[in-house]
ZAMARGU-4260 file (C-alpha; in steps of 0.2 Angstrom, whole numbers, plus 5000, padded with zeros to 4 digits):
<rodrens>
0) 5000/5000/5000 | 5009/5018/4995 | 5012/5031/5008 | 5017/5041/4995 | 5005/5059/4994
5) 4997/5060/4976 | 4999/5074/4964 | 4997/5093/4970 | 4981/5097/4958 | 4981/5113/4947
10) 4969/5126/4949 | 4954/5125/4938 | 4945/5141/4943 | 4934/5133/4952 | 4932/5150/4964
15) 4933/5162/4948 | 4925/5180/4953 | 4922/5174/4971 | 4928/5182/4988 | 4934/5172/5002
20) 4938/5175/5021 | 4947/5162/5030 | 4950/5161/5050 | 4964/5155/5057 | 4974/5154/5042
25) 4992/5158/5049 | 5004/5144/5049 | 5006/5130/5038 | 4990/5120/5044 | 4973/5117/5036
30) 4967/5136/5038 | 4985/5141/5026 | 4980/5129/5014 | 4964/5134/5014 | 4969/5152/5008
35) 4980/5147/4996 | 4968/5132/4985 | 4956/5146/4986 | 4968/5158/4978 | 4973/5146/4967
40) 4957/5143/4962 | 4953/5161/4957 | 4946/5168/4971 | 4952/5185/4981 | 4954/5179/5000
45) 4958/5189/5017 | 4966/5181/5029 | 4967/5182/5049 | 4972/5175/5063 | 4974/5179/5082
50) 4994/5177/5080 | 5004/5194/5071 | 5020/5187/5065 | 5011/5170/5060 | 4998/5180/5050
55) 5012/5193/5043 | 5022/5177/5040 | 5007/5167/5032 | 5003/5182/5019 | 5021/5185/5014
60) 5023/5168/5009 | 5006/5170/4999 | 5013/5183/4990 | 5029/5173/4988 | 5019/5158/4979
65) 5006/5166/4970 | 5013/5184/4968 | 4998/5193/4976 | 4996/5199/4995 | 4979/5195/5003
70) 4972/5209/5012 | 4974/5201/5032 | 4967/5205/5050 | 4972/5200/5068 | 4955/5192/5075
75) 4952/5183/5094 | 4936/5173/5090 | 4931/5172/5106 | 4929/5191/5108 | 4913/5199/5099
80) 4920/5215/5092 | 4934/5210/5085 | 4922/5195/5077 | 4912/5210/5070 | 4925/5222/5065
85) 4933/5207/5055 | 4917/5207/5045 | 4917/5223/5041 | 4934/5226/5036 | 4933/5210/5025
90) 4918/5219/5016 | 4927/5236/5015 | 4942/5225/5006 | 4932/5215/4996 | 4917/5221/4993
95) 4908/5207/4998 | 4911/5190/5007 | 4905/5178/4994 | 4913/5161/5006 | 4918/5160/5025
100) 4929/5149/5029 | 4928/5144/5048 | 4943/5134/5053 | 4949/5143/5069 | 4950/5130/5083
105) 4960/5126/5098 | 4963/5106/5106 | 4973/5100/5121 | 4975/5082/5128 | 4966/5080/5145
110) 4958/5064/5153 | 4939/5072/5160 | 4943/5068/5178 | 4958/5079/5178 | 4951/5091/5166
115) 4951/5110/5175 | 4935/5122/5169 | 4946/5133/5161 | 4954/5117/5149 | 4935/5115/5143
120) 4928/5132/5142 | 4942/5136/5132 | 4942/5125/5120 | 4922/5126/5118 | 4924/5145/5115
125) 4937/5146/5104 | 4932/5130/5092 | 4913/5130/5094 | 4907/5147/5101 | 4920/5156/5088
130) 4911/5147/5074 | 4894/5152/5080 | 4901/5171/5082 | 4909/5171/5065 | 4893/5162/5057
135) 4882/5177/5067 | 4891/5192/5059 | 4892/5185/5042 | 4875/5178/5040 | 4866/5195/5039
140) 4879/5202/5025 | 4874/5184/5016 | 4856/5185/5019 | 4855/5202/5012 | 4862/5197/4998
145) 4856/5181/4995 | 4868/5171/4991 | 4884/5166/5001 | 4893/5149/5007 | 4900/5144/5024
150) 4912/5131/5026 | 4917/5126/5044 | 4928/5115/5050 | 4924/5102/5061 | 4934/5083/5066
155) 4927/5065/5064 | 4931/5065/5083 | 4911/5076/5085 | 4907/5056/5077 | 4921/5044/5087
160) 4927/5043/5105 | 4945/5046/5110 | 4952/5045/5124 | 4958/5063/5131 | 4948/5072/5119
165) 4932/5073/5127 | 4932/5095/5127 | 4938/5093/5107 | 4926/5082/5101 | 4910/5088/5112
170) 4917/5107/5103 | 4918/5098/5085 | 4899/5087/5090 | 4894/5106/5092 | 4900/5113/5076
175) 4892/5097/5065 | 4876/5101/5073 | 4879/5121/5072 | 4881/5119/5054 | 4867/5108/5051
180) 4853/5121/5061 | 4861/5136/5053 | 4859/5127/5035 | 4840/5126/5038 | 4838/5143/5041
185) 4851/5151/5030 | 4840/5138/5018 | 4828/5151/5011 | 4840/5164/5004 | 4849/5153/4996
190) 4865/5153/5008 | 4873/5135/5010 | 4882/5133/5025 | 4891/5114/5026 | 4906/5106/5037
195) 4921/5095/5032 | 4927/5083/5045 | 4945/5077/5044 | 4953/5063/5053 | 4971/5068/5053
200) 4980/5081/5043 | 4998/5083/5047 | 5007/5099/5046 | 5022/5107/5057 | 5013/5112/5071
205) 5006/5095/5075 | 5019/5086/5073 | 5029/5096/5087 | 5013/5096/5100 | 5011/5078/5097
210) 5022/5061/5103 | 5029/5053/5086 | 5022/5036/5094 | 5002/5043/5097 | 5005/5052/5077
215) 5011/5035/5072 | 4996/5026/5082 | 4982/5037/5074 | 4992/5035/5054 | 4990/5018/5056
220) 4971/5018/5058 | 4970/5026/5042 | 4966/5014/5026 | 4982/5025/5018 | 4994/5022/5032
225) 4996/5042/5033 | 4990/5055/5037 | 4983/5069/5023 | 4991/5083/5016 | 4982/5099/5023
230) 4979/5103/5006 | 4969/5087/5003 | 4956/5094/5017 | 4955/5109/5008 | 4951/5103/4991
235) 4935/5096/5000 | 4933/5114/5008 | 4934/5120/4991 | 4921/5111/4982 | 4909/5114/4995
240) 4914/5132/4994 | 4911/5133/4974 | 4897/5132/4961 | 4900/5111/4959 | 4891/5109/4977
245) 4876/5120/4973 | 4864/5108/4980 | 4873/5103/4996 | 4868/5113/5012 | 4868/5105/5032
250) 4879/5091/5025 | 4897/5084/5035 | 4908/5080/5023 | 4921/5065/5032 | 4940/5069/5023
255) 4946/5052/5028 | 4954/5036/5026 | 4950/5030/5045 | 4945/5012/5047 | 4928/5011/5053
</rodrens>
C-alpha cells in the first residue's frame, strides 16, 4: 500500500470571481492551505488569525507563491467586536464575502477527571462558540444578499470517541450540529452553510505538539497508512465552497481514510 501523497492538483478556477475570508489561516496548517487552494482557484481571499507574526508570515509567503498579498486581519474569535470588525473590514476590502471559511480551533489532551473548567471552556469557546460568532456576523451580509457559502471545519472525533479528547470532540459534535441548524435557516436565501470533518492532517505544528508514537498510532488507523496533506482537506473545503456543490447545504463532509 503507497504512503506516498498523490499529485498537487492545478487550479481550475473553480472560485473564479468569488471572495473568500478564512479564519485561522496563519501557519502551515489546514486554515493556510485553505487560503492558498482558494487563491489558486481564482478567488480573492483575506486572511486572519489571532497570531501577528504567523499571520504577517502566512501572507508574505502567499505573496511569495502566488505573487499577490491577501488583504489580512488579527482576529480573537472568542471576543465579539473584533468578530464584527473582521466582518466589516473583509467587506470594506472586498466588497463582499462571497465564502467564510471557519477553521479557527484550539485542542489539548486531558483525561475528563483531571480536566480544569478553564481546559474545557476554552476550547468550547474558541472552536465552537467562535464558529457560532463568525457564522452570526456574516450571515446577515449573506442573507441580504442572498447568496453566500460557509464552510466550517469540524473533526470525525464530534462522530468517534477518543480517549483525552472529550472537550475537542463535544466542541467539533457542536459545530456538526451548528452547521446543520444554521443550513435550515440560512436555507431560504439561498445561503449554503456545510462542514468537512477530517481525521488527521499533518502539518508542522502537529507534529511538534504531538508524541511521534500517538501520530504513528492514529496514521496507522487510516486505510492509507498516513496522514493527509492539509491541502487534501482543503480541496474538500473548496468544492463545497464553489458552484459544483450547489445543491449541498447541512451536509458533514468525512475527509478520511479511517477504518471504521
Amino acid at each position: 500500500m503507497s504512503r506516498e501523497l498523490p499529485p498537487y492538483p492545478p487550479g481550475r478556477n473553480l472560485l473564479a470571481g468569488k471572495t473568500v475570508l478564512v479564519t485561522a489561516a496563519a501557519g502551515a496548517g489546514i486554515g493556510f492551505a485553505a487560503a492558498r487552494r482558494c487563491a489558486e482557484e481564482g478567488a480573492r481571499v483575506m486572511i486572519s488569525d489571532i497570531h501577528e507574526r504567523r499571520l504577517r508570515e502566512a501572507a508574505d509567503e502567499l505573496e511569495r507563491e502566488l505573487g499577490t498579498r491577501p488583504p489580512t486581519r488579527l482576529c480573537d474569535v472568542t471576543r465579539e467586536p473584533e468578530v464584527r470588525a473582521l466582518v466589516d473590514a473583509a467587506i470594506a476590502e472586498l466588497g463582499r464575502i462571497d465564502v467564510l471559511i471557519n477553521n479557527a480551533g484550539l485542542g489539548g489532551t486531558a483525561r475528563i477527571v483531571e480536566m480544569r473548567d478553564e481546559e474545557w471552556s476554552r476550547v468550547l469557546d474558541v472552536t465552537l462558540n467562535g464558529t457560532f460568532r463568525m457564522m452570526r456576523a456574516v450571515l446577515p451580509h449573506m442573507l441580504e444578499r442572498r447568496s453566500g457559502a460557509i464552510v466550517n471545519n469540524a473533526s470525525v472525533l464530534g462522530w468517534r470517541a477518543q480517549a483525552g479528547q472529550a472537550h475537542y470532540a463535544a466542541a467539533k459534535a457542536g459545530v456538526m450540529a451548528l452547521t446543520r441548524c444554521a443550513a435550515i435557516e440560512a436555507a431560504e436565501a439561498g445561503v449554503r452553510v456545510n462542514a468537512v470533518s477530517p481525521s488527521l492532517a499533518m502539518h508542522r505544528f502537529l507534529s511538534k505538539t504531538m508524541p511521534e508514537a500517538e501520530l504513528a498510532e492514529l496514521e496507522s488507523r487510516e486505510a492509507f497508512q498516513r496522514a493527509a496533506a492539509p491541502w487534501e482537506v482543503a480541496n474538500v473545503m473548496v468544492f463545497l465552497a464553489s458552484d459544483y456543490a450547489s445543491y449541498m447545504t447541512g451536509e458533514v463532509v468525512a475527509v478520511s481514510s479511517q477504518r471504521a
